[in-house]
N, C-alpha and C positions, 0 to 999 in steps of 0.2 A: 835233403837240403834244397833250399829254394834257386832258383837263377836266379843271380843279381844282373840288374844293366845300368851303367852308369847313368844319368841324368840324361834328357834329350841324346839318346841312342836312336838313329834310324839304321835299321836292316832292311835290306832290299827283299824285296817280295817276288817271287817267281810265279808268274799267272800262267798258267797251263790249259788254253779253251778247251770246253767241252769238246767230242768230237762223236761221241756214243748216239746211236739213233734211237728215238723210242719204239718200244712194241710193244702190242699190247697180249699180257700174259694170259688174258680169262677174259670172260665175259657171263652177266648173269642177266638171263632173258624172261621179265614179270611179266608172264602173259596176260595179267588180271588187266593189268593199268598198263600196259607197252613201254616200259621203261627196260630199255637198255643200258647195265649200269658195266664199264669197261675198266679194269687193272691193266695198268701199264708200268712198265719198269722206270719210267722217272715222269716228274710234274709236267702236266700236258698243258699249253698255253691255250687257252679258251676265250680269251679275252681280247681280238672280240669273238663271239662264236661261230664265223665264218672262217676261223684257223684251222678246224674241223672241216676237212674238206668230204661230206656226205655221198657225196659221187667216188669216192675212193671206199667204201665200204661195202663189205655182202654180206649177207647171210647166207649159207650155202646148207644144200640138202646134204646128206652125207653120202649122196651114190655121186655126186655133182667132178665134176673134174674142173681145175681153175689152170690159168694160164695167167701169166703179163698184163694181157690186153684187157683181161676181164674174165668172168665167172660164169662156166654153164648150169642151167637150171639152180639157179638164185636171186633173189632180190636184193638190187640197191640199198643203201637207206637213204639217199637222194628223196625230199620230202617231209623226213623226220625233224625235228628241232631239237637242238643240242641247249641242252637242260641247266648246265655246270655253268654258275657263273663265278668262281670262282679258278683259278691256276689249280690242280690239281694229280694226282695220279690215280683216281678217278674218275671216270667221264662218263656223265647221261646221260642218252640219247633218250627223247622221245617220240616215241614212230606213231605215225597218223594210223588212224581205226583200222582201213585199208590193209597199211602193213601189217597190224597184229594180227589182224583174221586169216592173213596169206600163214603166217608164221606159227599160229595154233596149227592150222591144218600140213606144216611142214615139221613139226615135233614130233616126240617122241611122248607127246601128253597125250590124256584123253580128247579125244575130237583130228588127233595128226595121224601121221600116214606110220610111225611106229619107228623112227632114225630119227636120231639127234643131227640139230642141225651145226655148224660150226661158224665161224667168224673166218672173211681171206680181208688182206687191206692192202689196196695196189699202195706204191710209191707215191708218198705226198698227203695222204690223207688226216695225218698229226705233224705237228712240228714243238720241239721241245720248250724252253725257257730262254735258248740259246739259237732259236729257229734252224735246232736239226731236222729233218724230215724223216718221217717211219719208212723204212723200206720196206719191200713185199712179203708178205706172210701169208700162209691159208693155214688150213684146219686149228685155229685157232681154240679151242675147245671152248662149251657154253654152258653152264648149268640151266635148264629152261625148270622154270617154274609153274607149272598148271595155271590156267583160268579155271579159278574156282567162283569169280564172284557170278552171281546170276544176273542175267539180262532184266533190265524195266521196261514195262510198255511206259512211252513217257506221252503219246497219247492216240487215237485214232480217227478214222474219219469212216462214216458208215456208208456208202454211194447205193440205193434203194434202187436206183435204174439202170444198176449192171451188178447188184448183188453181191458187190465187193469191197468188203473189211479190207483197209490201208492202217495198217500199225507200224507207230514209229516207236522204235526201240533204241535204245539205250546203247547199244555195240550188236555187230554183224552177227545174223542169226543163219546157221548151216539150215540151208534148207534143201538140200542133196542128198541123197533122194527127197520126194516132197512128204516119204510116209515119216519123216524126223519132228514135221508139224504137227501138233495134235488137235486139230480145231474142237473135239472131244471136249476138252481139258477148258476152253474159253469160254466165259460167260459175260451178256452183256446186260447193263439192269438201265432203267432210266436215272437219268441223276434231276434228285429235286422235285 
């Protein structure tokens, strides 16, 4: 059977504020392209994208120990640009070349040290819909995703009076040890 309500019926409304803090549950790490893409238990306010507080965020190796104050052997994401322009529960971060390359060589991918790294977020770093603030969290867990895509020479410069090829590339090339170079493999031709 339906509710009936007389004609112009008002029932008072009982608002109950938010009080819940966000955090964020996962994180998926695209080493191809550095996009940090972060699940959080309720819609993160991004708008404007300085509500993302970057300096509250690490990425942590996993032998790393965190405290309060901040995160041992880890990187910020202080730097990165926050992607999401929309309110979401969602959020992507994209981290400068710099970061990726730190962060390839901190995985559990081909080219990293062989430990997954995890996500800590001091207090303040998100604030909800209702401008709750995230409290502290570490080992956040991350699925990293391989750099699979290949590097381009995007051009070079020949210097004939110090005998040195300058190549600019595309994203950060490990060249650690220098036998990972293979000048072998390079060919130069005249153009035109």
């Amino acid at each position: 059977n339906p509710i009936l309500f007389p004609d112009n019926t008002r029932l008072p409304v009982t608002e109950i504020a938010d009080i819940l803090r966000p955090q964020v549950t996962s994180g998926v790490l695209h080493l191809s392209t550095g996009v940090l893409v972060l699940s959080m238990t309720e819609t993160i306010d991004v708008t404007p994208a300085n509500y993302v507080n970057l300096h509250q965020l690490f990425i942590v190796n996993a032998s790393s120990t965190v405290s309060h104050s901040g995160v041992e052997d880890s990187m910020t994401l202080n730097g990165a640009t926050v992607t999401s322009t929309e309110d979401s529960v969602l959020v992507n971060i994209t981290l400068s070349e710099g970061q990726r390359a730190r962060l390839v060589a901190m995985s559990d991918t081909p080219g990293g040290d062989g430990t997954s790294s995890t996500l800590s977020t001091l207090h303040g770093g998100f604030r909800d819909l209702s401008s709750n603030l995230n409290i502290f969290s570490d080992t956040i867990p991350m699925i990293e995703i391989p750099d699979t895509k290949s590097p381009i020479v995007l051009s070079s410069i020949l210097r004939f009076g110090t005998n040195l090829l300058l190549l600019n590339v595309s994203e950060t090339i490990d060249c650690t040890p220098g036998t990972l170079v293979l000048p072998g493999r390079l060919f130069l031709s005249e153009d035109g």
